[in-house]
C-alpha positions in Angstrom: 52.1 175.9 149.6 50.8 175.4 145.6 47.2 174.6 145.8 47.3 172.1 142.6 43.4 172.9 141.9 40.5 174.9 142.6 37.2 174.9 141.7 35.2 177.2 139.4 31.9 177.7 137.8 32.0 178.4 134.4 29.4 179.3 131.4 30.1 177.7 128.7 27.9 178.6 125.1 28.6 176.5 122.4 26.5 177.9 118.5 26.8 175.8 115.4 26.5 176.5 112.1 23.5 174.7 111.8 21.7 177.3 114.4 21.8 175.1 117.6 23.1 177.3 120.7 23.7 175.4 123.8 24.3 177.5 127.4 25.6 175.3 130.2 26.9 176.2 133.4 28.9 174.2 135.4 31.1 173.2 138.0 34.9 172.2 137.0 38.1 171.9 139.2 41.1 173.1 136.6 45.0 173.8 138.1 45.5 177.9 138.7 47.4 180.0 136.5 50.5 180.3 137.4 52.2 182.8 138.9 52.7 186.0 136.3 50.9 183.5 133.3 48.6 184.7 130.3 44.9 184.2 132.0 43.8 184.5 128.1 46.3 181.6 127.7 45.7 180.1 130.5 41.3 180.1 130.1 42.2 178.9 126.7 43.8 175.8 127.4 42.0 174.8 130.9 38.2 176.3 129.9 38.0 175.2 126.2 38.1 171.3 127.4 34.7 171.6 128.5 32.6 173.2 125.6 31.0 171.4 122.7 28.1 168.9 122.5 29.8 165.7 121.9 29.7 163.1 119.4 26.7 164.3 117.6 28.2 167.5 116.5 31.6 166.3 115.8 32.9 167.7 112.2 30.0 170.8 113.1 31.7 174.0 112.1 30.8 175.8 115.9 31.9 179.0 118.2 33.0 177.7 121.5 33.1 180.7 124.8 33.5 179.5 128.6 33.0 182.2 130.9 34.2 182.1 134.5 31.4 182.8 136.5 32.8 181.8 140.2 36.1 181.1 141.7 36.1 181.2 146.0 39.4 180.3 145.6 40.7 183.3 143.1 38.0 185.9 142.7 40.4 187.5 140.2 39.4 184.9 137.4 35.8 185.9 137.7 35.2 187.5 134.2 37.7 185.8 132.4 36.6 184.3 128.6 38.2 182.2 126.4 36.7 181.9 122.6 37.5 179.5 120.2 36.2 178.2 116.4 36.7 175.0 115.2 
């Protein structure tokens, strides 16, 4: 049986260029990784979705890190970061 998602907690720490940090956690249901996958990859494209501070700081030169903090379903994934800048 492939469990299609599972739930997580996740930090997620967004900093700006203009000085404005933001640290959120919440809760988010993503798909797993797949069998034998990059977790780097995989954080990347599932975790990165749910940083930023919306239309305010669009165009804001930012670092973006979301942090898995809890997973019941995979306690493997605890730990796992995914960074990005844009």
């Amino acid at each position: 049986m492939t469990i299609a998602t599972i739930p997580l907690t996740i930090r997620v720490q967004s900093t700006y260029i203009t000085g404005d940090f933001f640290n959120r956690t919440i809760d988010v249901t993503v798909p797993p990784p797949t069998p034998g996958a990059d977790l780097d990859e995989w954080a990347t494209d599932e975790l990165l979705t749910y940083t930023g501070e919306g239309d305010q700081y669009s165009g804001v030169e930012a670092i973006y890190q979301a942090t898995v903090v809890a997973s019941p379903a995979r306690p493997d994934l605890i730990g796992i970061t995914a960074s990005g800048q844009g």
